[in-house]
DRENBATOR-888802 format. One record per residue (C-alpha): residue number from 1; chain; x, y, z. Coordinates in steps of 0.1 Angstrom, whole numbers. Each point is the difference from the previous one (the first is absolute). Example, Ala and Ser with C-alpha at 12.3 -4.5 7.8 and 13.67 -1.06 7.14 Angstrom:
<recs>
(1; A; (123; -45; 78))
(2; A; (14; 34; -7))
</recs>
This chain:
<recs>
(1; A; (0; 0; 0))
(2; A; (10; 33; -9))
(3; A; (5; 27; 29))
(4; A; (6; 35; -7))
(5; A; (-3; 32; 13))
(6; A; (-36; 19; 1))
(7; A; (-6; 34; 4))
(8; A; (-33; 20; -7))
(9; A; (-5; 37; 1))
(10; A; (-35; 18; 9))
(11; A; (-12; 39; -12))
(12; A; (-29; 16; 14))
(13; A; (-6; 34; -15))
(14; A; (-28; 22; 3))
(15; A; (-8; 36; -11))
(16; A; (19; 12; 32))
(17; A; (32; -23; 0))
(18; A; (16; -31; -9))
(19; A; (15; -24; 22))
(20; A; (25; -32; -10))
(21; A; (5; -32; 19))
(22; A; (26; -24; -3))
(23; A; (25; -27; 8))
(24; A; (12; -6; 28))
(25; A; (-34; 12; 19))
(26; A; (-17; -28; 5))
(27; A; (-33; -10; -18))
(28; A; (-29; -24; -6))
(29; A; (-15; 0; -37))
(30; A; (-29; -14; -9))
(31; A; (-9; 6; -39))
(32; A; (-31; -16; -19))
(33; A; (-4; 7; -38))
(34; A; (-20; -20; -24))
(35; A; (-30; 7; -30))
(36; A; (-27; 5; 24))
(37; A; (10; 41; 5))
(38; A; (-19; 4; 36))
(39; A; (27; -31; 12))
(40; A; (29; 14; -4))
(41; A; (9; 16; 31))
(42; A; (31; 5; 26))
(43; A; (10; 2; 34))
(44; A; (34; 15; 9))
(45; A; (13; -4; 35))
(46; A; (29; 27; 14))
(47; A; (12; -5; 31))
(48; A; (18; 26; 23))
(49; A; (-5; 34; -26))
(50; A; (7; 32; 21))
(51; A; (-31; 17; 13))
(52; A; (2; 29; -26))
(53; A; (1; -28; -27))
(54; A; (-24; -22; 13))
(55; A; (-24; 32; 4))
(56; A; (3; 10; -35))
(57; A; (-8; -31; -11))
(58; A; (-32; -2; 17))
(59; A; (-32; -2; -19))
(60; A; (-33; -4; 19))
(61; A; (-24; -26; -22))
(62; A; (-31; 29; 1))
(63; A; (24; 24; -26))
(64; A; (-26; 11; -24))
(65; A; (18; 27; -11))
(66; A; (22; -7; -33))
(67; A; (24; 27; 2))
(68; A; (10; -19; 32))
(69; A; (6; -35; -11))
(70; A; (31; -14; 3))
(71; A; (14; -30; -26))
(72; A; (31; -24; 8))
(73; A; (22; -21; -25))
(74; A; (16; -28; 9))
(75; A; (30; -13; -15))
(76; A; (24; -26; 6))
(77; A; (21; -26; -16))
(78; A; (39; -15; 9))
(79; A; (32; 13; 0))
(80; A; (1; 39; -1))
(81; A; (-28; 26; -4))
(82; A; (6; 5; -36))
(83; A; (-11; -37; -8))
(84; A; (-33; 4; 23))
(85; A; (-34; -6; -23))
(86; A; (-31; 20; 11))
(87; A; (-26; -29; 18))
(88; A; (-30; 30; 7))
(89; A; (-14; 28; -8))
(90; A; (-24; 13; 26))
(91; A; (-23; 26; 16))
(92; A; (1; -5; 45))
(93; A; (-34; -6; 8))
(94; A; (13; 5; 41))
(95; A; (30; -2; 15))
(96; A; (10; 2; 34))
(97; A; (26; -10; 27))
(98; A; (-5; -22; 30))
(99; A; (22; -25; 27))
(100; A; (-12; -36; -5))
(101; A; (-8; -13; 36))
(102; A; (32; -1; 23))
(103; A; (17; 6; -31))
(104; A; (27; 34; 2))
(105; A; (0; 2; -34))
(106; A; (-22; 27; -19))
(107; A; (-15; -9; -30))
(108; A; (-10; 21; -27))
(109; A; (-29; -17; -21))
(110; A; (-11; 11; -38))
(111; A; (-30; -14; -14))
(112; A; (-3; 7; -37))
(113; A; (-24; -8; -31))
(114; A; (13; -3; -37))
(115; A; (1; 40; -16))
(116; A; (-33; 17; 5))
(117; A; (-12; -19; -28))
(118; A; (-30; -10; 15))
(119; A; (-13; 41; 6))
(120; A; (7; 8; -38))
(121; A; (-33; 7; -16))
(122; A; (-5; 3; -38))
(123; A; (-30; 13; -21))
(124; A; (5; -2; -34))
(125; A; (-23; -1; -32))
(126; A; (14; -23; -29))
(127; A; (-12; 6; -35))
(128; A; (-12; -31; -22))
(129; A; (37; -12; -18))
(130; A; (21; 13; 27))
(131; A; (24; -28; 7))
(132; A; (2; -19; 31))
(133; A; (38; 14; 5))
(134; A; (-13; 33; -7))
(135; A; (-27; -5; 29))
(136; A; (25; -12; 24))
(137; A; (24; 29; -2))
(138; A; (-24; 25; 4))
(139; A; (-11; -24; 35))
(140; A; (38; 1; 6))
(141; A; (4; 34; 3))
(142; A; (-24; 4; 27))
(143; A; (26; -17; 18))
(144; A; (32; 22; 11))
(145; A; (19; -26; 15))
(146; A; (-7; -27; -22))
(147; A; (17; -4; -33))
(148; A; (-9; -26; -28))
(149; A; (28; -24; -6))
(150; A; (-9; -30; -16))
(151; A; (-31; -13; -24))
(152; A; (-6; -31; -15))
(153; A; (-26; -10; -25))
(154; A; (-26; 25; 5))
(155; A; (-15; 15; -31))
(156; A; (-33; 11; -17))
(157; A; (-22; 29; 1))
(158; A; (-29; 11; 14))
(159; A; (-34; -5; -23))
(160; A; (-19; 29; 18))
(161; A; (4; 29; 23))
(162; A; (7; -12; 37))
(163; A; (2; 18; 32))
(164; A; (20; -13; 29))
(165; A; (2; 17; 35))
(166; A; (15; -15; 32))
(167; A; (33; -13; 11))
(168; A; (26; 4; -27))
(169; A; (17; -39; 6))
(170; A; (-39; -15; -2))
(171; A; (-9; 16; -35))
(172; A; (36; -9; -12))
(173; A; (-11; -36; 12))
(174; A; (-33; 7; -16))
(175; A; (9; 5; -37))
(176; A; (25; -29; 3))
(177; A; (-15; -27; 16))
(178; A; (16; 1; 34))
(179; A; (35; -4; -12))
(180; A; (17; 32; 17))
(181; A; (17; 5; 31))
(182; A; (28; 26; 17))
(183; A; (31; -9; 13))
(184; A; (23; 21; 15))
(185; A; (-15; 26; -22))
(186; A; (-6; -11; -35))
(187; A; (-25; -11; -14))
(188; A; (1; -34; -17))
(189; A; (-28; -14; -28))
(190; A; (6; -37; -4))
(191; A; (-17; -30; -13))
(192; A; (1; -33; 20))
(193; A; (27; -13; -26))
(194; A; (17; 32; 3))
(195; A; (32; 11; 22))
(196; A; (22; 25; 5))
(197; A; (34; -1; -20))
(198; A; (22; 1; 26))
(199; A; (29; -27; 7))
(200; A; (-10; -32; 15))
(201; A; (15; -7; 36))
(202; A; (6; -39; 1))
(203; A; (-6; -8; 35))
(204; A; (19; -34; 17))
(205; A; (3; -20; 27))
(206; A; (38; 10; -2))
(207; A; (-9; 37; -2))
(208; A; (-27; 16; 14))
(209; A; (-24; -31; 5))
(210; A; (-11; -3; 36))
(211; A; (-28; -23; -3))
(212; A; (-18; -23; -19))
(213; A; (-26; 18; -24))
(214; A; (-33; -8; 13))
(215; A; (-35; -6; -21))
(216; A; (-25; 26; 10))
(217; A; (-28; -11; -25))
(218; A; (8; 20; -34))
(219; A; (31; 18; 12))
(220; A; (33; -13; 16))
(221; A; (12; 19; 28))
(222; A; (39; -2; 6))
(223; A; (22; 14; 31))
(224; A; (32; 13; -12))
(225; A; (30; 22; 13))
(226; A; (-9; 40; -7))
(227; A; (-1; 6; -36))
(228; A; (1; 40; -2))
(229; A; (-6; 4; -37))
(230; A; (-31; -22; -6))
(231; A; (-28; 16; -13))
(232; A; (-42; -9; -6))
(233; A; (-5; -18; -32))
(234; A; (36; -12; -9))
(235; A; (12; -36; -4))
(236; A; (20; -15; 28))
(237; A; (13; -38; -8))
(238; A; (2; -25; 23))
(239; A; (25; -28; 7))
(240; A; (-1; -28; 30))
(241; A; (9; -29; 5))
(242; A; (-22; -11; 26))
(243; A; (-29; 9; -20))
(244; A; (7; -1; -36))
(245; A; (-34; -2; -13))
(246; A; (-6; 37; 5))
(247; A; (36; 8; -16))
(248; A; (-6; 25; -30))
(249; A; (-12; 41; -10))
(250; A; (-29; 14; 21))
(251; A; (-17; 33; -4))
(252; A; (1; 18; 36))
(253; A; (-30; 9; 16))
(254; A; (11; 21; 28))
(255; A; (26; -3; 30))
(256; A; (7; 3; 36))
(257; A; (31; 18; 13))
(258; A; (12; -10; 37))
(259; A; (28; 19; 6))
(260; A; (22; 5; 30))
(261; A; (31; 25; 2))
(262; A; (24; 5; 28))
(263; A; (10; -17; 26))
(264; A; (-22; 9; 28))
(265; A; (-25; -23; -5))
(266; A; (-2; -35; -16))
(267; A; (-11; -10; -36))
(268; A; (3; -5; -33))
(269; A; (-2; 15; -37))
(270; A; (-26; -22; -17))
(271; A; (-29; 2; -34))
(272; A; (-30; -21; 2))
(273; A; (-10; 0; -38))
(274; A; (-36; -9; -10))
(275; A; (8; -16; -42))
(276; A; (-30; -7; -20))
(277; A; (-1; -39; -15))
(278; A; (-35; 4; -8))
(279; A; (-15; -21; -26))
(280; A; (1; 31; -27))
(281; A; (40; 4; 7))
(282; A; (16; -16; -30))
(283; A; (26; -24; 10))
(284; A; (-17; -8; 33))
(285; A; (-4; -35; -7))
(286; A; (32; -6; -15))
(287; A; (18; 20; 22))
(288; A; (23; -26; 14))
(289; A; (5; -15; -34))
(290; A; (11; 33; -16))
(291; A; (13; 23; 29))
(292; A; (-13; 31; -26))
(293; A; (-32; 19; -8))
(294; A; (-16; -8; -37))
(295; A; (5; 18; -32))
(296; A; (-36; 16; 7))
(297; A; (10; 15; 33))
(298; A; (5; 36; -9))
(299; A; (25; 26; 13))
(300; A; (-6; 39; 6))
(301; A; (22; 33; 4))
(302; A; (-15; 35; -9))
(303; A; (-26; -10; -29))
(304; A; (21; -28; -18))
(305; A; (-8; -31; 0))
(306; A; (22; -35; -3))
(307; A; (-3; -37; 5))
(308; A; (21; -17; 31))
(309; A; (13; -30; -19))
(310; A; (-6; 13; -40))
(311; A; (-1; -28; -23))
(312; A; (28; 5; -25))
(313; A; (-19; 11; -32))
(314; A; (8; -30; -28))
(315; A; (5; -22; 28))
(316; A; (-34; -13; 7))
(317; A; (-7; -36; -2))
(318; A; (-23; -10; -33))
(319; A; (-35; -13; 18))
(320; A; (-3; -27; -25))
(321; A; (28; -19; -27))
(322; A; (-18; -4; -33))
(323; A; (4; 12; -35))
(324; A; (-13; 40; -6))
(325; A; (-26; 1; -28))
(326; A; (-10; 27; 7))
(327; A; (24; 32; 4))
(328; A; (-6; 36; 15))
(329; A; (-8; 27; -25))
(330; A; (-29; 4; -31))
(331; A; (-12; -33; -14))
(332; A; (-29; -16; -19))
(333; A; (-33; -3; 21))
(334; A; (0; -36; 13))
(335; A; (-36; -5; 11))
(336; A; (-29; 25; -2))
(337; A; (4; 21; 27))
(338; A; (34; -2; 7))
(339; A; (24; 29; -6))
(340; A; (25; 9; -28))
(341; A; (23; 15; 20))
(342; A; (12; -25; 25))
(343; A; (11; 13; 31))
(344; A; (20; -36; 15))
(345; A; (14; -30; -12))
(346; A; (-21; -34; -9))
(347; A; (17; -30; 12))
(348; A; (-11; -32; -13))
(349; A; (1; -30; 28))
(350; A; (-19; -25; 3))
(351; A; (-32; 4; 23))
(352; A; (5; -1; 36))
(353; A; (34; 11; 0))
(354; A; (16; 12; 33))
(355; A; (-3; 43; -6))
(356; A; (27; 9; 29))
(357; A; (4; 37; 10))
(358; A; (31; 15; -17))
(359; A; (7; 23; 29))
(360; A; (-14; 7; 36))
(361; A; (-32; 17; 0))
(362; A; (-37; 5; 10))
(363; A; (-31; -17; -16))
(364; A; (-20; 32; -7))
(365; A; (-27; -19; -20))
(366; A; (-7; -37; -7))
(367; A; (-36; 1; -18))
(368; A; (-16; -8; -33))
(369; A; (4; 30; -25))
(370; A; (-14; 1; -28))
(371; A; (27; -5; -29))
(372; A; (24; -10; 26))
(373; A; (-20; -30; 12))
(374; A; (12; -8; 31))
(375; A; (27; 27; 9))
(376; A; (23; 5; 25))
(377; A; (15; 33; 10))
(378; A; (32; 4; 22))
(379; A; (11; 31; 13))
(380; A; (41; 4; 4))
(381; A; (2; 33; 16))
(382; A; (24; 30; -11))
(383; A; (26; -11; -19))
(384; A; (27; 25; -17))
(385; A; (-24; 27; 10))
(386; A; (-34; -17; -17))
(387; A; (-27; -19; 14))
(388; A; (3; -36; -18))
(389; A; (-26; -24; -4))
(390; A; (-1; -33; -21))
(391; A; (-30; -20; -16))
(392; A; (-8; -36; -4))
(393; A; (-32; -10; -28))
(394; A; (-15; -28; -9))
(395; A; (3; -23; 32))
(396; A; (-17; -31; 6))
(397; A; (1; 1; 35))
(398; A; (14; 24; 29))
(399; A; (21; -2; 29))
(400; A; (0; 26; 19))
(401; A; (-21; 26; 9))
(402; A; (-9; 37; 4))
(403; A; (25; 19; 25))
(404; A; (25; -26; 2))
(405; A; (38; 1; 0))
(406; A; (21; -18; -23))
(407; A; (36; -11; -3))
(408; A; (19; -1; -35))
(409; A; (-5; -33; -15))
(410; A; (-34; -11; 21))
(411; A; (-25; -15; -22))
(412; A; (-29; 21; -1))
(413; A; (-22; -16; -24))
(414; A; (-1; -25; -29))
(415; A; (-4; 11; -39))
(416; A; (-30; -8; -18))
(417; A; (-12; 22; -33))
(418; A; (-13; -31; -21))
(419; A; (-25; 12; -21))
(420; A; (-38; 0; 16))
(421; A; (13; -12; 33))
(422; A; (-16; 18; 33))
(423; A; (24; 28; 9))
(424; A; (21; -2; -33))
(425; A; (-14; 35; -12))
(426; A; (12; 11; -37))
(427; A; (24; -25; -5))
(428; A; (3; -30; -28))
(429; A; (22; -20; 12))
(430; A; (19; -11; 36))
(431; A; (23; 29; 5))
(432; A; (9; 21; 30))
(433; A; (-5; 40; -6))
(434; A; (26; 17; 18))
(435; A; (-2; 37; 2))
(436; A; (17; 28; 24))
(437; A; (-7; 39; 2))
(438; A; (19; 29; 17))
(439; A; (-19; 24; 9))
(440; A; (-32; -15; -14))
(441; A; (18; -1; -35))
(442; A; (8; -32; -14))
(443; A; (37; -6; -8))
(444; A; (20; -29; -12))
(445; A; (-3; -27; 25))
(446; A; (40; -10; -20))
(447; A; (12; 26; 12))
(448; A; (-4; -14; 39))
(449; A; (0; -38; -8))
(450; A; (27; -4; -32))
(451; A; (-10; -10; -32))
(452; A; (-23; -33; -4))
</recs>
């Protein structure tokens, strides 16, 4: 196990003064951030401040009056002050000083909420084809101390004139579905298959591990040695050896700091991290198989988009082997109905042939359509900047279903397309239709699986 050094500095400031707190005064931290905004929370422990000090940090909890709110930042980290990360951003609900019973030590006590988020009201009209971004800015600047840092796949516009009024976070959450939260002052939009791009800390039993990752329903919650720079929404990977089935990626949830500085009481620097493994968290499943998140697990800084694990473009496996009679690009029409421009490539195999997913993905659709017959859509997330998804016509028979994850090379359904044959839609002979769009667009499914 690792040992080193921990030191931490705390700033109240006010209107009137500011006032800074540090190693080696001794001090109990306790820091709770996650995606539910009202959680996160912290309570800071000083012990033996001089009377002026402890005086002008005093807040009493009936403060109604804003030009008199104090706010604290917390920061620490390891090794000297420059390397400290900053854990919370707060405004003191109350503090005050007190001896604990027979104690001679006076402790000063701050009790403080997440950045006034929660008293930031917005009331703003939104025009029919204002865009969703648009509408959340203009929510965004009803809130000083909040700035927006990251958002994921949020888009469209609004079809008709909307007025919102109330809390600024809670119409946020409004126009997109409940997927925004604060922490340590910025504003985050993410999808569930969404993080932030920020490195990945692999956490083991040889490093920061202190014990065994423990099932709590959909999430995993893992006790580990103070990890100053973790952040809501990020991935944190996890390796032991005790309990390697819940060895992989895991988006984080929210977290626990239990700190302890000084030596005049005993304790210790730990983070209780709450990891989502939920059953819509790609990879969950496999995770002790892979040790990494899917292709379709998306990564987010500023407005840019990625995939985690991208699937080298040209480098996807072919779903079926069979000869192409059919290539992409203008041809004759086939069958009435059927187009003249074709927008994949017909593969003939025989019927019932294994289809297997050329790369990891979601199963957006798997339904009769029309033409298609019975169709299968995956979804492979962002790849290179551009949402990917593939198509599979024809089928005789599925085998998988709507929503679920897939792994490169898992069957997801057997060919079909022999003429007049239930689900075989405009097809006149066995054949697999393989199609893939960026964008929406069709492109040349060659150029992600080689030539046939």
């Amino acid at each position: 196990m690792i040992k080193k050094q921990g030191i931490y500095r705390v700033t109240i400031y006010s209107n009137e003064n500011t006032i800074i707190v540090k190693s080696p005064i001794t001090a109990q931290i306790n820091i709770t951030r996650g995606v539910m905004c009202d959680a996160t929370k912290a309570t800071v422990q000083l012990y033996n401040l001089a009377p002026s000090t402890r005086n002008s940090i005093f807040q009493d909890v009936f403060t109604y009056d804003i030009q008199k709110w104090k706010y604290v930042h917390v920061e620490a980290g390891y090794g000297n002050e420059n390397s400290m990360s900053m854990i919370f951003k707060g405004r003191i609900l109350q503090a005050y000083s007190y001896k604990s019973g027979g104690q001679t030590d006076v402790i000063t006590e701050i009790q403080a909420q997440a950045l006034d988020i929660l008293d930031c009201q917005t009331s703003i009209t939104v025009e029919a084809g204002t865009s969703k971004r648009e509408a959340i800015q203009q929510c965004v600047n009803d809130m000083p101390n909040v700035i927006l840092g990251n958002m994921g796949n949020i888009e469209g516009n609004f079809l008709t004139s909307t007025t919102f009024e109330g809390n600024s976070l809670n119409t946020i959450n409004e126009i997109v579905g409940g997927n925004a939260f604060v922490d340590n002052g910025v504003l985050n939009i993410l999808l569930n298959n969404e993080v932030l791009d920020v490195p990945v800390p692999v956490i083991t039993d040889d490093s920061a591990l202190l014990e065994t990752p423990m099932r709590r329903d959909a999430n995993l919650t893992v006790r580990m040695l103070f990890q100053p720079d973790l952040v809501v929404a990020q991935l944190l990977e996890i390796k032991s050896s005790i309990s390697p089935n819940f060895n992989g990626q895991y988006k984080v949830l929210g977290f626990t700091h239990d700190l302890t500085f000084g030596d005049g009481i005993a304790g210790s620097r730990t983070t209780t991290v709450d990891l989502w493994i939920g059953p819509l968290l790609p990879g969950a499943s496999e995770a002790s198989q892979s040790n990494k998140i899917d292709s379709n697990f998306n990564k987010v800084k500023g407005f840019d988009i990625s995939t985690v694990n991208p699937a080298p473009v040209g480098r996807w496996l072919k779903p079926v082997k069979g000869k192409l009679t059919s290539p992409y690009g203008r041809r004759s029409r086939p069958v009435k109905g059927a187009s003249t421009q074709h927008n994949a490539l017909d593969i003939g195999v025989p019927v019932g042939t294994p289809v297997k997913a050329p790369a990891d993905g979601n199963v957006a659709a798997a339904k009769l359509m029309d033409g298609y017959g019975y169709c299968i859509f995956l979804f492979h997330g962002i790849l290179n900047g551009v949402s990917v998804d593939s198509r599979y016509a024809h089928l005789s028979k599925f085998a998988v279903r709507q929503g679920q994850n897939v792994k490169a090379g898992e069957i997801i359904g057997y060919s079909g397309g022999a003429k007049g044959a239930p689900g075989a839609g405009y097809s006149t002979g066995p054949h697999l239709h393989f199609e893939i769009r960026e964008n929406g667009e069709p492109v040349n499914p060659i150029k992600y699986v080689g030539a046939y």
